[in-house]
Backbone as numpy.savetxt, mean C-alpha at the origin, in Angstrom:
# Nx Ny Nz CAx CAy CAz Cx Cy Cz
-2.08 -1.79 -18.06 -0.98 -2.51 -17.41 -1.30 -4.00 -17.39
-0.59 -5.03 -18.22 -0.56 -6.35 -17.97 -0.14 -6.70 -16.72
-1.02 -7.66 -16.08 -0.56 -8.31 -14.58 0.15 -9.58 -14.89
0.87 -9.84 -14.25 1.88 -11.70 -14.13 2.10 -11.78 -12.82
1.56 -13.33 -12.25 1.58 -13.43 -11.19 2.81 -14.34 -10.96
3.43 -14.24 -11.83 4.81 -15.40 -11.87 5.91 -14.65 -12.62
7.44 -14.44 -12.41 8.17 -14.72 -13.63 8.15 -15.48 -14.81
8.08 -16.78 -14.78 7.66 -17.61 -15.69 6.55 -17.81 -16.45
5.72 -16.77 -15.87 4.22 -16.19 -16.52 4.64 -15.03 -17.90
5.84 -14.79 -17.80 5.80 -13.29 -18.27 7.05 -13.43 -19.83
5.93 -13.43 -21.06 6.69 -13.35 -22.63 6.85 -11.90 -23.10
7.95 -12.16 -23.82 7.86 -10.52 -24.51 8.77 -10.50 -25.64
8.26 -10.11 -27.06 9.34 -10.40 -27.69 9.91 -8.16 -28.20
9.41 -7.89 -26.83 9.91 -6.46 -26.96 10.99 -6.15 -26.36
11.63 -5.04 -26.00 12.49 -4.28 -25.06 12.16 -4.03 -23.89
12.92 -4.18 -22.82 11.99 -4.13 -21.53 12.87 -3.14 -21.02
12.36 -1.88 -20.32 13.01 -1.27 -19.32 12.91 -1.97 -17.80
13.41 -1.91 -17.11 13.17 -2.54 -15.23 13.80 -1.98 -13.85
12.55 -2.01 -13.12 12.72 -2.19 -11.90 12.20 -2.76 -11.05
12.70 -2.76 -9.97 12.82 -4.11 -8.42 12.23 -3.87 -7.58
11.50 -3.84 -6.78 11.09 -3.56 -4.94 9.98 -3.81 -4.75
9.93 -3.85 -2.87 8.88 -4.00 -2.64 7.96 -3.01 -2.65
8.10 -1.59 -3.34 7.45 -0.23 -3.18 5.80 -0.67 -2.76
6.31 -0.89 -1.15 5.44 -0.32 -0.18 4.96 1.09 0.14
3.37 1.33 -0.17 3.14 2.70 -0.27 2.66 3.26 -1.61
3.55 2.99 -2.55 3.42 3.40 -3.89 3.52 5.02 -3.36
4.27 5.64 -3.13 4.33 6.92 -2.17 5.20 7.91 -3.22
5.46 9.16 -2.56 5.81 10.05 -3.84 7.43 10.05 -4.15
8.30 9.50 -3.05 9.67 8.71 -3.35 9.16 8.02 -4.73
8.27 6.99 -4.47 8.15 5.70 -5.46 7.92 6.04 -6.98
6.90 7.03 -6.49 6.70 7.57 -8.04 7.87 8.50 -8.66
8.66 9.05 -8.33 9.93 9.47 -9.07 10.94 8.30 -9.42
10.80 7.64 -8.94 11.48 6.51 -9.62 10.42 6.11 -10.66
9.41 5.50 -10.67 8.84 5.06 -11.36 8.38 6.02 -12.87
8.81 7.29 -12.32 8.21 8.14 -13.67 9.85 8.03 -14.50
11.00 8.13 -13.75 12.05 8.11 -14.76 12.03 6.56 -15.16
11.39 5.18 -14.82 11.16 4.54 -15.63 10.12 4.20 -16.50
8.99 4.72 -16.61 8.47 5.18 -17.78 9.05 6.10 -18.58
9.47 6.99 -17.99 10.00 7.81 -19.23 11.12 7.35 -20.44
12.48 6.63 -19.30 12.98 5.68 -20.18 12.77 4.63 -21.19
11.27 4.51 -20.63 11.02 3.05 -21.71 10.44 4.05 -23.20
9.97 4.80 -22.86 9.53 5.81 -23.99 10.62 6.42 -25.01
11.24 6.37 -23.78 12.76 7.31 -25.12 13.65 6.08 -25.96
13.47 5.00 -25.03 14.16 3.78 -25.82 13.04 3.27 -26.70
11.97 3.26 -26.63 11.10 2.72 -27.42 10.86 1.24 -27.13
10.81 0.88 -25.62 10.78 -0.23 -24.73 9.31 -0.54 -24.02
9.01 -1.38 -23.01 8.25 -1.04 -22.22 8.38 -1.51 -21.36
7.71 -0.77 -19.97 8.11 -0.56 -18.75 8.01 -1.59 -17.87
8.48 -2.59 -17.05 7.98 -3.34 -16.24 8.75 -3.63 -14.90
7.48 -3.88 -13.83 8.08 -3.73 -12.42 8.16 -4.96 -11.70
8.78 -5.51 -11.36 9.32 -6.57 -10.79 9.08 -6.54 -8.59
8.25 -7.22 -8.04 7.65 -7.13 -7.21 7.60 -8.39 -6.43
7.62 -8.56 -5.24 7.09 -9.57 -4.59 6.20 -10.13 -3.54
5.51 -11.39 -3.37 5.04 -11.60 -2.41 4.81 -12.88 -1.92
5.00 -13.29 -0.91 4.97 -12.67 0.31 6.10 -11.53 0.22
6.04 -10.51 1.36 7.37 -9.53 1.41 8.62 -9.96 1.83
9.80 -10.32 1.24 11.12 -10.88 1.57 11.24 -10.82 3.50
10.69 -10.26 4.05 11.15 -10.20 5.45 10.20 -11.25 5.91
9.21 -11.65 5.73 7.95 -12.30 5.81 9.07 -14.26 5.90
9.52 -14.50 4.35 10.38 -15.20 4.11 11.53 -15.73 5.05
12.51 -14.39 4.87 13.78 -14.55 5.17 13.79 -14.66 6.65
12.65 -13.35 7.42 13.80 -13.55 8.42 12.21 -14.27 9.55
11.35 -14.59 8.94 10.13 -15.22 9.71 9.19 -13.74 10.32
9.46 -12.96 9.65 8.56 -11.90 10.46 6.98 -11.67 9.89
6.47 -12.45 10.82 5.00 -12.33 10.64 3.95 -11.37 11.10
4.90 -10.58 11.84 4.47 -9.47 12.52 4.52 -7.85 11.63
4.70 -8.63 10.76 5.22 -7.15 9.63 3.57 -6.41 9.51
3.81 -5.10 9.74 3.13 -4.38 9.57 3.36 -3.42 7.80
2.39 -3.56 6.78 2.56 -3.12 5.20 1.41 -1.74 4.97
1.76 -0.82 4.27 0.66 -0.18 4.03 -0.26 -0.25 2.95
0.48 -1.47 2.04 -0.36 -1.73 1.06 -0.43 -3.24 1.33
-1.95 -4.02 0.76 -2.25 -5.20 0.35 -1.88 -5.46 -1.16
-1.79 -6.46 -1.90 -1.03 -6.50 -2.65 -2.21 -6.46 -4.00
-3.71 -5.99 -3.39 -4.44 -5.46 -4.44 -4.47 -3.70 -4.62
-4.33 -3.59 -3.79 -4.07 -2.17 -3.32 -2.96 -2.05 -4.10
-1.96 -2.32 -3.91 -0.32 -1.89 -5.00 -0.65 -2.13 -6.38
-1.29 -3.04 -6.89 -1.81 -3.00 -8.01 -2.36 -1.72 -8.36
-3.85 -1.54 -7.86 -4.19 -0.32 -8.19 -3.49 0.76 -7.98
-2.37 0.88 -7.55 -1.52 2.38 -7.40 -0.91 2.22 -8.43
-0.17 1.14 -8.90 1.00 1.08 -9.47 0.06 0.81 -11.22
-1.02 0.56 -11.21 -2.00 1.26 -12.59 -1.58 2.20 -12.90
-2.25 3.58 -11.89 -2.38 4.87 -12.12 -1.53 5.20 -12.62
0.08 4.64 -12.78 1.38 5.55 -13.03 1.43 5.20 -14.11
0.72 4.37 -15.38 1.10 4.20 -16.82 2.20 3.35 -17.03
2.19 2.14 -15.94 3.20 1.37 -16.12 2.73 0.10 -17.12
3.51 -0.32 -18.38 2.96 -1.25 -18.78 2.94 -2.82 -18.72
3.99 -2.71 -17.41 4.41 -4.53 -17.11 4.51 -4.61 -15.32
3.57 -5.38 -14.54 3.92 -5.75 -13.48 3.77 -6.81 -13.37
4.77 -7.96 -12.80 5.38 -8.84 -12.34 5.26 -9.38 -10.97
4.52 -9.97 -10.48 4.26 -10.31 -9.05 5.11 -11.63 -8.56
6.02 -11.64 -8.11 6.76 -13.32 -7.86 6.49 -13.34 -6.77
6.40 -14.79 -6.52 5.98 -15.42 -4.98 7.28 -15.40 -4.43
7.75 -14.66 -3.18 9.20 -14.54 -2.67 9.47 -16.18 -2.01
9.95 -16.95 -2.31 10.15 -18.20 -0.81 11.71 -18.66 -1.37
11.96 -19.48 -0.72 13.42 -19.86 -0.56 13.90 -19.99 -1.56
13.09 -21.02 -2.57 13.65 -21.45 -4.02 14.32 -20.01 -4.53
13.73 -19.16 -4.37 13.34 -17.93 -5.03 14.58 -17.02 -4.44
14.75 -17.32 -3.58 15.93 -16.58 -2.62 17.47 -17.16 -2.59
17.01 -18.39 -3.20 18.23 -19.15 -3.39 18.99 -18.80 -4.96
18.42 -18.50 -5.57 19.01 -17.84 -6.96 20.34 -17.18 -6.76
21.53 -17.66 -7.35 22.77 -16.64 -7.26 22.70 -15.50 -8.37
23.48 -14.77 -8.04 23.11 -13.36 -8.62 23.43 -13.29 -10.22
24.43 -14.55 -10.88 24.14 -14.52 -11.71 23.10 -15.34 -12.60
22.58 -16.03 -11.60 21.36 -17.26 -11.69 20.39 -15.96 -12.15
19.96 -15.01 -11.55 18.76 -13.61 -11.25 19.18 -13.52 -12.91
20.81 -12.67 -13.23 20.50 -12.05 -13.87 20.50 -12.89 -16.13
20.57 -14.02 -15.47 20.69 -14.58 -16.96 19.25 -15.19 -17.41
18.77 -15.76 -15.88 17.45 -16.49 -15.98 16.19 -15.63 -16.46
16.28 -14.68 -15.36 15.21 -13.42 -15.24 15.57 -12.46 -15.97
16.48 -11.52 -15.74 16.66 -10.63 -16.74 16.68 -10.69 -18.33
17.70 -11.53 -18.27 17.98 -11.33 -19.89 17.27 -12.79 -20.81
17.27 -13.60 -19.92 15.94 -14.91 -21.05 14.47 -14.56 -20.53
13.92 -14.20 -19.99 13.02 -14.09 -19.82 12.26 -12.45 -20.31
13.16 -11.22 -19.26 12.25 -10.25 -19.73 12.86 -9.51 -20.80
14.53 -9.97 -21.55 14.63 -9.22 -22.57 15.18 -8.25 -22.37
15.65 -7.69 -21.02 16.27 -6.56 -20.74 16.65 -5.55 -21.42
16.61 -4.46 -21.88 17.76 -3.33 -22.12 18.15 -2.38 -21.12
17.46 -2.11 -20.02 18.01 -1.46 -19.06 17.15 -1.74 -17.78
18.19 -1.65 -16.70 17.70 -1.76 -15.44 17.60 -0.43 -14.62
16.62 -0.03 -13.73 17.09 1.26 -13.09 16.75 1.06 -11.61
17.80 1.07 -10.72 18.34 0.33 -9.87 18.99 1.27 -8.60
18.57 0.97 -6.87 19.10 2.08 -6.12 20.59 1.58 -5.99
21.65 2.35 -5.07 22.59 2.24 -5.50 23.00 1.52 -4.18
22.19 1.04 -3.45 22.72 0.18 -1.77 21.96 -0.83 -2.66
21.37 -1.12 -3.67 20.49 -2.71 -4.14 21.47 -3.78 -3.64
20.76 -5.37 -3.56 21.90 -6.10 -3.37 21.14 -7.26 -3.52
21.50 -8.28 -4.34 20.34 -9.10 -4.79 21.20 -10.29 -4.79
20.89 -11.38 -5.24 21.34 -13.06 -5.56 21.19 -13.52 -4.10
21.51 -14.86 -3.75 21.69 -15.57 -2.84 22.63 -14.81 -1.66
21.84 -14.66 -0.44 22.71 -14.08 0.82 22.68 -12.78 0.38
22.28 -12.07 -0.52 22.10 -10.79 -1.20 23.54 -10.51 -1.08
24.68 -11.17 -2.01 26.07 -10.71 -1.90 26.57 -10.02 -3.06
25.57 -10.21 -4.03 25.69 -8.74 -5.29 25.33 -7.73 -5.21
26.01 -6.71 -5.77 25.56 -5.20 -5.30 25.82 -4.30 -7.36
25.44 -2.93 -7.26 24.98 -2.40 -8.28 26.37 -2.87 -8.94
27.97 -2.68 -8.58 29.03 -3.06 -9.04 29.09 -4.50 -9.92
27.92 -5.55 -9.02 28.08 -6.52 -10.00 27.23 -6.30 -10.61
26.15 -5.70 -11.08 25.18 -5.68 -11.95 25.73 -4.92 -13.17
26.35 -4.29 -12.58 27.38 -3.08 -14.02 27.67 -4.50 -14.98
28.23 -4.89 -13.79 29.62 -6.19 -15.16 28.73 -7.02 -15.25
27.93 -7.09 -15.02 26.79 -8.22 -15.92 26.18 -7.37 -16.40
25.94 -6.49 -16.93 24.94 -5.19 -17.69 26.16 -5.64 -19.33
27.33 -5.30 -18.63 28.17 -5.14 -19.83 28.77 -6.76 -20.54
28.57 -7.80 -19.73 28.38 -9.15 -20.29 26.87 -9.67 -21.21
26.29 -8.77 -20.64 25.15 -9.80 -21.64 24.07 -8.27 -22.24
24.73 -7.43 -22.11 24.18 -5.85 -23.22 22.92 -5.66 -22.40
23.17 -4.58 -21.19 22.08 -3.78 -20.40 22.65 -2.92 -20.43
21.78 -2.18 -20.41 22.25 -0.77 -19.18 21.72 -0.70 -17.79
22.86 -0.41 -17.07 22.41 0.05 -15.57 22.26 1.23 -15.21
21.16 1.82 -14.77 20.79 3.58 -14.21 20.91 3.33 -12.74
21.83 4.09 -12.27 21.94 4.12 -10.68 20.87 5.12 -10.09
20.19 4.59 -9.09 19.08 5.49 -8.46 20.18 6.25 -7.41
20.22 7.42 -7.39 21.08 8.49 -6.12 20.70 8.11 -4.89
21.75 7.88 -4.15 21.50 7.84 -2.91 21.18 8.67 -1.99
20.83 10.13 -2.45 20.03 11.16 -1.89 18.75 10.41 -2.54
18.06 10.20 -3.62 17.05 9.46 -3.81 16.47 8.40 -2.89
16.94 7.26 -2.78 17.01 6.26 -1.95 16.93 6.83 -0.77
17.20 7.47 -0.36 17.25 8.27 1.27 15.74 8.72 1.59
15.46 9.00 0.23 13.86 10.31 0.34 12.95 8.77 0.22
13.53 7.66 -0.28 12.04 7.16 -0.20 12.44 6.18 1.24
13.48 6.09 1.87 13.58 5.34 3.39 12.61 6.26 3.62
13.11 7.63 3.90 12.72 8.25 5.10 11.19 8.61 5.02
10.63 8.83 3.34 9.19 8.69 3.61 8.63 7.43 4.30
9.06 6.36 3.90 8.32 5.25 4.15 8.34 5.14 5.41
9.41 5.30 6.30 9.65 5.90 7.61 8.18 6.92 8.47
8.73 8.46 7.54 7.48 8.93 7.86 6.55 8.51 8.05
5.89 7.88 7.09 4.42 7.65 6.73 4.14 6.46 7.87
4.96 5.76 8.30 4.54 4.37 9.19 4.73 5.22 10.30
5.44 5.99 11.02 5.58 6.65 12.00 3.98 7.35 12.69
3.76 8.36 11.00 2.36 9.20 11.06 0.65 8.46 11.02
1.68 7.65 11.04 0.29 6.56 10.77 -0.16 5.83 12.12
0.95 5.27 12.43 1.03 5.04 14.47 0.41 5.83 15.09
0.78 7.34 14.98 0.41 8.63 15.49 -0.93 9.23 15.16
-1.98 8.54 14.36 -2.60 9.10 13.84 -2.61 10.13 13.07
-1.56 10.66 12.61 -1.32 11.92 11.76 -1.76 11.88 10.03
-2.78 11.47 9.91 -3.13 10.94 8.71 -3.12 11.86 7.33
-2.78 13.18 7.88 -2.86 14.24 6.75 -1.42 14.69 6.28
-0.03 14.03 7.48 0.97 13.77 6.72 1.31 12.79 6.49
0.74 11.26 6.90 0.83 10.64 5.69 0.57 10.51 4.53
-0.44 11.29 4.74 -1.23 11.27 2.92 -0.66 12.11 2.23
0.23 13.23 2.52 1.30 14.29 1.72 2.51 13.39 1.27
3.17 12.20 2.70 4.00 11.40 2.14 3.64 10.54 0.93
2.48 10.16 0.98 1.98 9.12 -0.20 1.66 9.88 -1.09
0.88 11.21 -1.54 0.76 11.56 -2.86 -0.32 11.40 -2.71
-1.32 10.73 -1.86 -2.61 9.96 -1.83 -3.10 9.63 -0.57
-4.37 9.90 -0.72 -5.41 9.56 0.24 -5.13 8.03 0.84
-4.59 7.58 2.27 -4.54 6.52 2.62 -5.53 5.77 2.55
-5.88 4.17 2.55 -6.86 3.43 2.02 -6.59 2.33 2.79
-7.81 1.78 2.79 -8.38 0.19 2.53 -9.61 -0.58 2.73
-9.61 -2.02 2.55 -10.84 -2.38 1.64 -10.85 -3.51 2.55
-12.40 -3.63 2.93 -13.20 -4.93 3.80 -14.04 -5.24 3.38
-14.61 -6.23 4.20 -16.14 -6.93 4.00 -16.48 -6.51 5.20
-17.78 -5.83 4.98 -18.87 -5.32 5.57 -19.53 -7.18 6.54
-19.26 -6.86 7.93 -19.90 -7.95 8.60 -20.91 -7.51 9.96
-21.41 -8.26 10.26 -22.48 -7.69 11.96 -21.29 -7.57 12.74
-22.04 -6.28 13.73 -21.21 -6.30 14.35 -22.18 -5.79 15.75
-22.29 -5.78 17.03 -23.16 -5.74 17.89 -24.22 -4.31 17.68
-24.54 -3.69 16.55 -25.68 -2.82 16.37 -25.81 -1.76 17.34
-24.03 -1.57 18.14 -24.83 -0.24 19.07 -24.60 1.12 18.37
-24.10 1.26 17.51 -24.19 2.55 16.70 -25.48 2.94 16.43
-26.12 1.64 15.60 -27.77 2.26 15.17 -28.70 2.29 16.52
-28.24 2.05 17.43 -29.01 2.23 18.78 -28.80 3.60 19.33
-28.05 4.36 18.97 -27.89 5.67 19.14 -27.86 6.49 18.14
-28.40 6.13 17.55 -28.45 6.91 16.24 -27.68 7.11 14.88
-26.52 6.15 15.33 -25.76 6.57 14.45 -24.76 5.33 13.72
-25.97 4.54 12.61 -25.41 3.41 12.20 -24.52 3.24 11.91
-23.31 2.34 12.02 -22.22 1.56 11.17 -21.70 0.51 10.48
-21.17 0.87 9.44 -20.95 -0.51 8.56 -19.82 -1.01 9.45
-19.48 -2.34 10.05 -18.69 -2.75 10.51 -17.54 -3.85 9.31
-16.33 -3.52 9.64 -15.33 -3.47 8.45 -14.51 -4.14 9.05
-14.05 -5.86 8.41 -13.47 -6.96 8.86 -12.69 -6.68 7.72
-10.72 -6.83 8.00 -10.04 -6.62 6.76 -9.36 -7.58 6.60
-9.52 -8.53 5.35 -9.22 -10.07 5.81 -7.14 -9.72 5.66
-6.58 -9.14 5.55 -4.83 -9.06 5.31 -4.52 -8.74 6.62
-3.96 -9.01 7.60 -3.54 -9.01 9.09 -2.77 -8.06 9.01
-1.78 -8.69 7.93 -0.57 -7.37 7.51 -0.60 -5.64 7.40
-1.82 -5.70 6.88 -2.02 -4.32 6.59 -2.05 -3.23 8.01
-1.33 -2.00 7.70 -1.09 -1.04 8.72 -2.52 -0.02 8.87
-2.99 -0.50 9.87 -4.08 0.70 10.41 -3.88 1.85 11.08
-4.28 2.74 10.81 -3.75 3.91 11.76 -4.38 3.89 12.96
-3.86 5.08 14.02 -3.65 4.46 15.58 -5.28 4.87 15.80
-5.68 4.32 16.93 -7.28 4.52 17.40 -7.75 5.51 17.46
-8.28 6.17 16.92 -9.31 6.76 17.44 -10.42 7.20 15.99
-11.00 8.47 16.11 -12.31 8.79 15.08 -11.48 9.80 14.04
-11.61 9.01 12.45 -11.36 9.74 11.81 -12.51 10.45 10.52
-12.42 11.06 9.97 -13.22 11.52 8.42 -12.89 10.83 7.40
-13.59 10.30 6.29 -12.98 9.14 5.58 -14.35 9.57 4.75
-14.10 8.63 3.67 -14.71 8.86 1.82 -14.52 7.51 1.66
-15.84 6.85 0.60 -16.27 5.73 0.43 -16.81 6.03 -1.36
-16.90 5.47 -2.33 -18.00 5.13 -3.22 -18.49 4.23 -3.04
-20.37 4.64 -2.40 -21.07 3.54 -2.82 -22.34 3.78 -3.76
-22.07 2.45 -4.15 -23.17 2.19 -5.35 -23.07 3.68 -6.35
-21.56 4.09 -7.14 -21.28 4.72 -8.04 -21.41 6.15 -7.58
-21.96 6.74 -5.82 -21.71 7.51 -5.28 -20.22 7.95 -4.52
-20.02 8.91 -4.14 -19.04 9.56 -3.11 -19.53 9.47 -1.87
-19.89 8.91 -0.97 -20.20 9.34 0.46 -19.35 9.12 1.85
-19.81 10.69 2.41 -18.86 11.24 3.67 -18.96 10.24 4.88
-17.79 10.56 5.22 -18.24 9.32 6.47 -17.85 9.94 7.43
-17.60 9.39 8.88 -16.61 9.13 10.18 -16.12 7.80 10.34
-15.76 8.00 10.69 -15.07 6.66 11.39 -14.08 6.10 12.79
-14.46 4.94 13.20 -14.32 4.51 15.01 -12.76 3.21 14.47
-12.17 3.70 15.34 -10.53 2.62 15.33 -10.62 2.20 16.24
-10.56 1.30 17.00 -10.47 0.86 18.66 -11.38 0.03 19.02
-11.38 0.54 20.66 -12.11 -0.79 20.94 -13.40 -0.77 22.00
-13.94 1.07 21.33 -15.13 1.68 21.94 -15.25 1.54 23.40
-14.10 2.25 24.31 -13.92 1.90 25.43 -15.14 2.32 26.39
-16.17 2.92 25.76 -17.09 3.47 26.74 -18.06 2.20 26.88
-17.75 1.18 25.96 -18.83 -0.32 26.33 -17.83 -1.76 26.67
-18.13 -1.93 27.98 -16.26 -2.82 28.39 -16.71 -4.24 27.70
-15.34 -4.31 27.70 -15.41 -5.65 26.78 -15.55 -5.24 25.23
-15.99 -4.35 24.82 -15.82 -4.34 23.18 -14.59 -4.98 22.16
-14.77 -5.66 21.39 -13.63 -6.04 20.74 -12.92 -5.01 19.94
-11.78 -4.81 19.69 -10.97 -3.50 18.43 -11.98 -4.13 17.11
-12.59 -2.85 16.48 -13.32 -2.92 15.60 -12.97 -1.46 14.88
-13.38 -1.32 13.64 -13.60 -0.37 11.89 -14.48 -0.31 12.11
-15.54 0.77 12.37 -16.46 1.20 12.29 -16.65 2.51 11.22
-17.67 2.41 10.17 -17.81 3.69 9.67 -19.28 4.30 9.56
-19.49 5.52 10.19 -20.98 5.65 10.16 -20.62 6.83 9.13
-21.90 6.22 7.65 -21.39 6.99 6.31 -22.77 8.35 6.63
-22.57 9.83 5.83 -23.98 10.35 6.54 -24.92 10.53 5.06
-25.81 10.88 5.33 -26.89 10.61 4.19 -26.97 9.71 3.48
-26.55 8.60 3.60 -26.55 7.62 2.78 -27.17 6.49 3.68
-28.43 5.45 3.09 -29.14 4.45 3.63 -29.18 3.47 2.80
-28.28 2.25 3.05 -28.69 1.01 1.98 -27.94 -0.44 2.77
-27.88 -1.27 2.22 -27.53 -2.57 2.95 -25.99 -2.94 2.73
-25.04 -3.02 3.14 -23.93 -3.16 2.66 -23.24 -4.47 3.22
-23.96 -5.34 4.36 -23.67 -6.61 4.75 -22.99 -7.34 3.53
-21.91 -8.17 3.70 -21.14 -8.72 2.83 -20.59 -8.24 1.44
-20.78 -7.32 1.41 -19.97 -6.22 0.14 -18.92 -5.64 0.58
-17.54 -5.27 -0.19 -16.56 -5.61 0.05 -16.32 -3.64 -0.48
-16.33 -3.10 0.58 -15.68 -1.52 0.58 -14.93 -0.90 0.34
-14.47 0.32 0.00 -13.00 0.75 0.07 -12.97 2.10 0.88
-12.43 2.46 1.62 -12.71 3.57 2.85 -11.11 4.63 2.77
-11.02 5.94 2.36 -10.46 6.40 1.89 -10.19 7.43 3.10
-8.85 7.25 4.06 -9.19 8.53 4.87 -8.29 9.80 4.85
-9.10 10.81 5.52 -8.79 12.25 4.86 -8.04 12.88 6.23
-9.01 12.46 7.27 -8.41 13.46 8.53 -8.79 12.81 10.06
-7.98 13.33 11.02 -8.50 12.96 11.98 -9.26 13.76 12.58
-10.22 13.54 13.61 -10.89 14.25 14.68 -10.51 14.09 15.96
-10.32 12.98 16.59 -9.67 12.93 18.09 -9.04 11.54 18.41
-8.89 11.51 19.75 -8.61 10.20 20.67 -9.94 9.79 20.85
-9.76 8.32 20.66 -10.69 7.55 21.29 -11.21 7.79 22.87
-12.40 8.15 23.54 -12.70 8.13 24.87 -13.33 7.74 25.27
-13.13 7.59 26.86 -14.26 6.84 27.59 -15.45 7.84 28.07
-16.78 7.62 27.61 -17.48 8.51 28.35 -18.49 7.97 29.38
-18.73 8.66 30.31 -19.42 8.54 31.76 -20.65 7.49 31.35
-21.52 8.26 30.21 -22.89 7.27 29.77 -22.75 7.93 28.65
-24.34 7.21 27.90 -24.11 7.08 26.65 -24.93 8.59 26.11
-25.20 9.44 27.39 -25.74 10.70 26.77 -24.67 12.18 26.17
-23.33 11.52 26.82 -22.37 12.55 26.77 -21.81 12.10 25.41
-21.72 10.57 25.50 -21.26 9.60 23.97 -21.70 10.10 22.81
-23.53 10.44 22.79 -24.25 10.76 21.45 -23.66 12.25 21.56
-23.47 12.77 22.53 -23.48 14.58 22.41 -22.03 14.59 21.63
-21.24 13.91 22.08 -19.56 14.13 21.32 -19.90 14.04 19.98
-20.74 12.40 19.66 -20.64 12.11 18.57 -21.31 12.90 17.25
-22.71 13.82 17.79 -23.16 14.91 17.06 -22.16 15.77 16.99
-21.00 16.37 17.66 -20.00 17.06 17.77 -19.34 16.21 16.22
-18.50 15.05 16.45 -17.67 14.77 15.24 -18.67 14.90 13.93
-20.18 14.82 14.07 -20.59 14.75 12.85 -20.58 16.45 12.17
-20.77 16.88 13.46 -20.32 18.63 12.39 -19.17 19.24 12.23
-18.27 18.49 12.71 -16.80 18.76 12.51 -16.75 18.16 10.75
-17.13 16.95 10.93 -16.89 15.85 9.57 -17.60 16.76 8.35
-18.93 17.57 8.41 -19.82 17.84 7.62 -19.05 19.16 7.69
-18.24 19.84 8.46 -17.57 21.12 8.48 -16.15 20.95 7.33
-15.89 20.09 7.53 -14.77 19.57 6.53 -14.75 19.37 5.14
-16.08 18.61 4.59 -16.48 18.61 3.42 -17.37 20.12 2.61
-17.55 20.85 3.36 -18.12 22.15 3.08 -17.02 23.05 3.20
């Protein structure tokens, strides 16, 4: 998959099949769209490319900085690999960019730039300036300047709201084993390993402490989950702490992962933590002898899981 971090980055003197969004998730909605546009580019003898943005249009338009995403926009990369796509397109969303009228989008971008032969497109889309074009005008510009338009079903479009729905819902909730059915995939993400006050290895039970520099990104709700790491070209099992270790006051909300059999230095190396399941709510315990006794508890739950 060729990367472009610009429209204006992106030549082709081929056939382009296309599609639009912010496919947050890269989730199993996403991938049925995305497989009938690979498939199309195959039967036309085209190739495939996805059209994407960032910052996320709400970020932009309506000032929401509070947006909570489940992907970082290295993370969507690597999903949107796996599917055999051969063109992604990253545009920086900001005003200039938003100011485009819809037939500005489709003469500039579409058809001088990526070459269009077909677009495949949901059927509430609505794009140009004030977003006042909809799939109706894209038809009559399909048939002014030689596209085709594929309408995505609005029973389609429905399945990937309501996953994306789901999955941010189950994710709040800690329900991490139906989000990961909504996504197709093991939920994820990736830090730098930093100090963090050393009371894990004071009880036995070290942790890499996990600073995630994207604010944006959606964490699931507090408490101890089971999670998967490769390090150093290994698989290793972990646990893992969400919160804000209420049994030591004052703790700051911290990522904690204590990985098991595995011993090496991981200060300033940059992780990827893959999680599978939960184990409980975060709690407060009396002292720290009831703390280690739970926590030998999650480690044979965790080691019960992988066996």
């Amino acid at each position: 998959m060729k990367i472009y971090s610009s429209i204006s980055e992106f030549k082709t003197n081929k056939r382009i099949v296309a599609t639009l969004g912010t496919f947050d998730g890269v989730h199993v909605g996403h991938q049925m769209i995305l497989k009938k546009l690979t498939d199309a580019a195959k039967q036309m003898n085209a190739e495939s490319l996805v059209l994407t943005f960032f910052p996320h249009p709400r970020m932009v338009l309506k000032q929401d900085h509070g947006i909570q995403l489940l992907n970082t926009l290295d993370e969507k990369k690597e999903l949107l690999e796996q599917l055999g796509l051969d063109n992604l397109v990253i545009q920086k969303f900001d005003m200039d960019f938003a100011n485009l009228t819809a037939e500005e989008f489709v003469k500039k971008v579409l058809v001088d730039t990526f070459n269009i032969s077909k677009i495949i497109i949901g059927y509430d889309h609505r794009f140009g300036k004030n977003r006042t074009a909809d799939i109706n005008d894209l038809r009559n510009f399909g048939k002014q300047y030689g596209f085709e338009v594929e309408e995505i079903s609005a029973q389609e479009i429905d399945h990937v709201s309501i996953s994306s729905t789901k999955i941010r819902t189950a994710l709040e909730e800690g329900n991490i084993k139906k989000a990961n059915e909504f996504l197709g995939h093991n939920y994820f993400f990736s830090g730098i390993v930093v100090h963090g006050k050393k009371l894990g290895k004071k009880l036995g039970f070290p942790t890499a402490n996990i600073k995630i520099e994207e604010t944006y990104k959606l964490i699931p709700k507090n408490g101890i989950y089971i999670v998967e790491s490769e390090l150093d070209g290994q698989k290793v099992k972990g646990m893992m702490s969400v919160g804000i270790n209420p049994t030591f006051e004052g703790h700051p909300y911290s990522i904690e992962v204590n990985y098991l059999d595995w011993e090496g230095d991981l200060y300033g190396k940059t992780i990827k933590v893959s999680i599978l399941d939960r184990i409980r709510e975060e709690i407060k315990f009396d002292n720290l002898e009831d703390l280690v006794s739970r926590l030998k508890q999650d480690e044979i739950i965790t080691r019960k899981y992988f066996s």
